[in-house]
C-alpha positions as CSV (number, residue, x, y, z in Angstrom):
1,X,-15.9,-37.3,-34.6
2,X,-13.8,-34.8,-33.2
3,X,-15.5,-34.1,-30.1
4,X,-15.1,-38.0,-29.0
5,X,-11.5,-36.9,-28.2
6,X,-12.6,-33.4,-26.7
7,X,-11.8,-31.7,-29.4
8,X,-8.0,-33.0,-29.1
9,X,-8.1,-31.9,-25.5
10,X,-8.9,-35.3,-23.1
11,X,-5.5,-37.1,-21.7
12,X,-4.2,-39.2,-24.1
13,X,-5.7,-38.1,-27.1
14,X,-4.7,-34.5,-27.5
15,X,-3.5,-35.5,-31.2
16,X,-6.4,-35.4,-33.8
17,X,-5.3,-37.5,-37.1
18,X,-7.2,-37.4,-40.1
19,X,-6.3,-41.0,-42.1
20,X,-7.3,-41.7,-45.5
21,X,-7.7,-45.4,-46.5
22,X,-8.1,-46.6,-50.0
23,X,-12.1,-47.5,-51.0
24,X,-11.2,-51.1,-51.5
25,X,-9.7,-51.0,-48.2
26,X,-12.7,-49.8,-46.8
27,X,-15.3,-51.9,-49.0
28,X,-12.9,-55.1,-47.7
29,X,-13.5,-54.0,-43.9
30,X,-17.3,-53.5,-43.9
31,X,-17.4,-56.9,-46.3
32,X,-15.7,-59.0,-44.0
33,X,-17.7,-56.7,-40.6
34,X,-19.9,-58.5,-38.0
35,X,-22.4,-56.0,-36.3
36,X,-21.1,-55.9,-32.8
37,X,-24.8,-56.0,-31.2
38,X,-26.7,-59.1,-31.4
39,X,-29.8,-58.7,-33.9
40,X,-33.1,-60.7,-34.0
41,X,-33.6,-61.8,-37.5
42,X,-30.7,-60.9,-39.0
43,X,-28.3,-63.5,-36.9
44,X,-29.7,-66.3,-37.0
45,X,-29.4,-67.0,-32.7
46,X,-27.2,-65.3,-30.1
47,X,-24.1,-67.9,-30.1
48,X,-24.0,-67.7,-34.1
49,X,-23.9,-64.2,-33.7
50,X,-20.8,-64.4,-30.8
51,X,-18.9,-67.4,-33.4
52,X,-19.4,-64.7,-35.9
53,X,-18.1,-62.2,-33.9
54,X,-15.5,-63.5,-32.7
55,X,-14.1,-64.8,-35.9
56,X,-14.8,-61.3,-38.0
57,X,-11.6,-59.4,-38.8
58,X,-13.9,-55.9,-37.9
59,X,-17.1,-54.9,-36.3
60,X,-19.5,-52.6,-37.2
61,X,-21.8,-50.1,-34.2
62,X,-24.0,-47.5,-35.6
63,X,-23.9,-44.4,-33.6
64,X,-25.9,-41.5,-33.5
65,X,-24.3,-38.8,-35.4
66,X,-24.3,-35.2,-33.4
67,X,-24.5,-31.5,-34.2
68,X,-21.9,-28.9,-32.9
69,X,-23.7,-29.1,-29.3
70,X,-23.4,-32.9,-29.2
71,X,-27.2,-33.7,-29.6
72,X,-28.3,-36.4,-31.3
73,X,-29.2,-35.9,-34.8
74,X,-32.0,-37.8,-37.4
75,X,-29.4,-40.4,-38.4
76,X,-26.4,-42.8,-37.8
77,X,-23.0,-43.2,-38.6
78,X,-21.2,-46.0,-38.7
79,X,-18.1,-46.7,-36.3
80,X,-15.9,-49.7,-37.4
81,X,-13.5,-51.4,-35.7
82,X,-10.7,-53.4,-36.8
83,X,-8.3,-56.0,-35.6
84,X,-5.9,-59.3,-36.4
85,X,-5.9,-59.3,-40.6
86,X,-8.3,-56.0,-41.0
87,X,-5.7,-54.0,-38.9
88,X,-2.8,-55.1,-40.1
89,X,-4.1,-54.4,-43.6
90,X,-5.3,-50.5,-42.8
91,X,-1.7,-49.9,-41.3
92,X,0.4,-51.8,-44.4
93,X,-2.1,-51.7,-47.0
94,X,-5.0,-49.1,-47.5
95,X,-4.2,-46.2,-45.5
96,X,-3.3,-43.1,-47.9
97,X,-2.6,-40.2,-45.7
98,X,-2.7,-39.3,-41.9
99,X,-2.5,-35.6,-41.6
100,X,-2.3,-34.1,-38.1
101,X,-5.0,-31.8,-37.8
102,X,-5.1,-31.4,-34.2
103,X,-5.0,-27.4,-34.6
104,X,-7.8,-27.4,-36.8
105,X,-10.0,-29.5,-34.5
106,X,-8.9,-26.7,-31.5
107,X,-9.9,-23.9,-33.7
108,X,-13.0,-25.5,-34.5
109,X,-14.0,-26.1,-30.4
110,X,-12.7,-22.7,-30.1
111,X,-15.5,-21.3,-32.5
112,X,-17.9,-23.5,-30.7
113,X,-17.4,-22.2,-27.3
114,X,-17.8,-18.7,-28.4
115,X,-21.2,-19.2,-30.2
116,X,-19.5,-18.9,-33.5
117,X,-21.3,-22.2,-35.5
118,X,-21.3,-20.8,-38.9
119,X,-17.6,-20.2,-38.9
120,X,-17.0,-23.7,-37.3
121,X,-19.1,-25.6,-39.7
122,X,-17.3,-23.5,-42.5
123,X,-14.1,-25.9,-41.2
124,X,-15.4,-28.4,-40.7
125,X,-15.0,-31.6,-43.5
126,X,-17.7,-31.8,-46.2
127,X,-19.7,-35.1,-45.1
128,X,-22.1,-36.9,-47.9
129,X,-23.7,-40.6,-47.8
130,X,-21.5,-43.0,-48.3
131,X,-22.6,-44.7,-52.0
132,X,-24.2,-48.3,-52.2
133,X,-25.5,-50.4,-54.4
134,X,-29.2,-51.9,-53.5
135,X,-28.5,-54.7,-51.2
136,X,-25.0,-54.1,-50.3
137,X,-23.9,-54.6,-46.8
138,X,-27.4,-55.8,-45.8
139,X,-25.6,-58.1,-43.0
140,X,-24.8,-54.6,-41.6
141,X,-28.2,-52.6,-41.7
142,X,-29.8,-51.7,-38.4
């Protein structure tokens, strides 16, 4: 996610924060999400989908995920947004750390520039599937 802000260098986001948030925190969010593309056969029509849309307290978008030159890779990840209850709960409730790692994510680019990936992979965070139960969070599958 750290090149979606230039790697800490675009105006207005040259700070890179990494925030923790409690796994009930995040199980609440994508519980109470609404996919924030319409879907044929999973919403039932287009204005249920904008009611639900409107109403839901976050949204879900799968985006591609990217390697260190930005191209698309094999799968998705998911990018949630969050506002009225959903946001005020992250900042009060579920969020465990924020640590600025704004240097790290320069260092990173920095390897990247000069050809260096196996050194900038070496920093960056260890990524796995998120776990789920069969079934779970099937209002939010692509």
């Amino acid at each position: 996610m750290m090149y979606r802000c230039g790697w800490g260098s675009k105006a207005g986001q040259e700070t890179v924060l990494a925030v923790e948030i409690s796994r009930a925190g995040f199980e609440w969010a994508l519980e109470h999400a609404c996919l924030s593309h319409y879907e044929r056969g999973l919403h039932a029509d287009r204005a249920t989908w904008k009611r639900q849309l409107k109403r839901a307290p976050a949204r879900v978008q799968w985006d591609p995920e990217r390697d260190l030159h930005l191209r698309p890779l094999d799968h998705r990840s998911l990018q949630l947004g969050l506002a009225g209850e959903a946001a005020r709960l992250y900042a009060d409730e579920w969020t465990v750390s924020i640590t600025d790692i704004t240097s790290l994510a320069h260092t990173i680019h920095a390897h990247v520039q000069d050809g260096d990936l196996e050194t900038a992979r070496q920093l960056l965070p260890n990524e796995c599937p998120y776990p789920l139960a069969e079934g779970d969070l099937a209002h939010l599958r692509r």
